[in-house]
N, C-alpha and C positions, 0 to 999 in steps of 0.2 A: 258916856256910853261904854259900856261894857267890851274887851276883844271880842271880834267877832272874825271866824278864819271859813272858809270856804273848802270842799274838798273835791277838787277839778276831774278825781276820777275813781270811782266807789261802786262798785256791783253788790248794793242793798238788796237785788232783785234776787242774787244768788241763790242754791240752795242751802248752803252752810248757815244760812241763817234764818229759813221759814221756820224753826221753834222759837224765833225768839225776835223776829225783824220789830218789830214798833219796839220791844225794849231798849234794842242795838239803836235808833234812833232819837227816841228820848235822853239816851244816854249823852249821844253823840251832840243834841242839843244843849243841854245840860253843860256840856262840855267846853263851848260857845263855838260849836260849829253850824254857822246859819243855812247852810245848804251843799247841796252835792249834786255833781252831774251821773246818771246813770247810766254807760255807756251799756250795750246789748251786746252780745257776742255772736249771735246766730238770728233766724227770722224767726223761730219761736218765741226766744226771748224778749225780741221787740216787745209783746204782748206781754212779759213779767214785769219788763222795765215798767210801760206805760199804767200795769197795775198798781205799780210799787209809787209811782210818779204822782197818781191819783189818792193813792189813801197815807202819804206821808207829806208832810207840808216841808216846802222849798226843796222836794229833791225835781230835777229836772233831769227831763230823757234825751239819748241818742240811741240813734239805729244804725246799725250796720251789721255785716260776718267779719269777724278774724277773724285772720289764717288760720289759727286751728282747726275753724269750722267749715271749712273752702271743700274738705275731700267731703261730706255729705249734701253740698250744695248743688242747685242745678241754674240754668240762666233764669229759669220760669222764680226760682228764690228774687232775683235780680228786678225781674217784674211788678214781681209781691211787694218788695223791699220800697220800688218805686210810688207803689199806690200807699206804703203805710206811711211814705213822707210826706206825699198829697193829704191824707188823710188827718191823722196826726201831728203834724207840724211840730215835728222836734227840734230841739236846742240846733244839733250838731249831726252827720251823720260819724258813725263813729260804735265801736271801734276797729279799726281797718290798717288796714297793713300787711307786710311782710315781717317771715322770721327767716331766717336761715339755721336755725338751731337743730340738731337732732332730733328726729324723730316726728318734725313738722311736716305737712302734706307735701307735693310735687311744687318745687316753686313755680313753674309755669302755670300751675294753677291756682297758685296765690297770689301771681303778680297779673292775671285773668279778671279777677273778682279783683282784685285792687284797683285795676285800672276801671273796670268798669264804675265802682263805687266811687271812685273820683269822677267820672261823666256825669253820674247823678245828683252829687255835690256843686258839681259848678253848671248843672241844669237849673237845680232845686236853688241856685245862690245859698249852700250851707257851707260852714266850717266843716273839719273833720278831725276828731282826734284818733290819732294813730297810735299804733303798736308798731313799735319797730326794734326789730335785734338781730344783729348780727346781719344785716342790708340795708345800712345806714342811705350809704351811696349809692344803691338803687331806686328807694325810696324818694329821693333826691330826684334822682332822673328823671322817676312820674311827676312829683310836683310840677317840677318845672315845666312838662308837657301841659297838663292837665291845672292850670292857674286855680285852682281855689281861693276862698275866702277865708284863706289863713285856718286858724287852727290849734290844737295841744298836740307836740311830740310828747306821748305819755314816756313817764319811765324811762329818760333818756339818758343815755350813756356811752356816747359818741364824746370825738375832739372837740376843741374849741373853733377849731375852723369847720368842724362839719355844725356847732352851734351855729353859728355866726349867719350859715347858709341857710337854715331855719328860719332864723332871725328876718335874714333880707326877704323871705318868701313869705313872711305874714303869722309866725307861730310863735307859741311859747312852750317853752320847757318844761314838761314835769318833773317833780323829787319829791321823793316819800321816802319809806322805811330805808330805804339802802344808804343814804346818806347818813343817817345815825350810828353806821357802825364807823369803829375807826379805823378800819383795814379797808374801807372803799377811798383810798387816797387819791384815785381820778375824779369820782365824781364830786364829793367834798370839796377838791380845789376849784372842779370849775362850776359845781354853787355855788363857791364866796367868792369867784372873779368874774360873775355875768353882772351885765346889767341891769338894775331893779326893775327894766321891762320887760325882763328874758321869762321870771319865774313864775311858774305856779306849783303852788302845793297839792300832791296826792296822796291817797293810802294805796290804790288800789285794792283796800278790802274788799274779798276775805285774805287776800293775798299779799307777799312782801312785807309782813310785821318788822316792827322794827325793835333795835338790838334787845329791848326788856321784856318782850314776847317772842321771844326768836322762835319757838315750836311752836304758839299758837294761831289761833285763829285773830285776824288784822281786823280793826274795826273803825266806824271812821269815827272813834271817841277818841283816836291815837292821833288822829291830825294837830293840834294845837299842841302835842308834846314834839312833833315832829318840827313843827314849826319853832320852835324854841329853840331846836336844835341847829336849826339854820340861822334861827338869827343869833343865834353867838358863834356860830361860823363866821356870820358877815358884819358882825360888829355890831349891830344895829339891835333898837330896840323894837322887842315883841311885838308890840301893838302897831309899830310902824311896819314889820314883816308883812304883817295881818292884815295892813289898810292897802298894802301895794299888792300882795297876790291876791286879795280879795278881786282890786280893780282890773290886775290883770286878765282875771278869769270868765270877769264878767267883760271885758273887752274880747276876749277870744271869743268867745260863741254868743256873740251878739245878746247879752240879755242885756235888757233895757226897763220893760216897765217894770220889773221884779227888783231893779236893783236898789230900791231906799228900801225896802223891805228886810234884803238881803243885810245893807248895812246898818238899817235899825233893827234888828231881831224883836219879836215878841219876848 
């Protein structure tokens, strides 16, 4: 059987990519990437993901707002957000979180809509993959109020001890493009020092390219180079990177009858 890698967090739905999304796909296939999760950023997009979800084979949806999208949201979004999980039964809700970075909404009104979208995650019994930066240890504080069903800390780039805390609450790590350069020397060390049930592999395309696309557009046909990257981080070989973040990925957000699928590709 052929490597087959998984990419745990991919907005195919994007606009950057309606000239060209089923080629970006094929390619990605091609590539021997068997699937990807489609996390939504806002409750409009819910409706692109579940588009994108339906006319492309093995991508898989998540709903939720991040933070970015918190200052145009209202609680009646919250509502919506609720009936489109009833409705559509997706993977994960996701993707959700806090930033603390410049230029992001009022934190109290992102840690508002966070808290709630964890109420409807451990209503709905879903995972969640998060967005988190620069409010590691906030983030933290909700988990622990709000128990979920585990989950992807996307893009993570916190301590080994604030991993660890992750770990013990039921999540896995992501890493993508930023690990491929070699001036990210935090995150790097602690990709090759978790343990092979911490990780899962992302692009977050169209965003985050990694070091041999640094100004373009991120795709998820870069996953399986990314992956390469980590496993000669962590010693190990390729196809074993690609059997354990596969597993882990599909252990995060519950898939299950998809998963020989996922690991036997067309």
């Amino acid at each position: 059987m052929d490597t087959c890698w998984i990419d745990s967090h991919c907005h195919l739905q994007a606009p950057e990519f309606t000239a060209d999304r089923a080629a970006v796909w094929s390619a990605a296939r091609a590539a021997g990437v068997a699937g990807a999760i489609l996390p939504a950023v806002n409750l409009a997009d819910c409706a692109s993901v579940a588009d994108c979800c339906a006319r492309h084979a093995m991508c898989f949806p998540a709903y939720g707002i991040h933070p970015s999208f918190v200052k145009g949201a209202t609680e009646a979004d919250l509502a919506r957000l609720a009936e489109a999980l009833k409705r559509d039964h997706p993977l994960a809700v996701g993707e959700i979180g806090l930033d603390g970075g410049e230029g992001y909404p009022d934190f109290s009104r992102q840690a508002f809509f966070f808290t709630a979208q964890l109420a409807l995650a451990r209503d709905f019994d879903l995972p969640v993959i998060l967005h988190v930066r620069r409010a590691i240890d906030e983030v933290l504080k909700r988990l622990r109020r709000f128990r979920v069903k585990g989950g992807i800390a996307h893009a993570f780039n916190g301590s080994r001890q604030q991993a660890d805390e992750f770990l013990r609450l039921g999540f896995r790590l992501g890493f993508g493009g930023t690990l491929t350069y070699p001036g990210s020397t935090r995150i790097r060390a602690l990709a090759q020092a978790l343990p092979d049930e911490a990780i899962v592999l992302e692009t977050d395309a169209p965003d985050i390219p990694p070091r041999w696309i640094p100004h373009e557009r991120n795709s998820p046909a870069e996953l399986p180079a990314i992956g390469r990257v980590l496993a000669e981080l962590r010693a190990t070989p390729a196809d074993r990177l690609a059997d354990l973040t596969v597993r882990n990925t599909l252990e995060a957000v519950g898939i299950g009858r998809q998963a020989t699928e996922i690991r036997n590709p067309r």
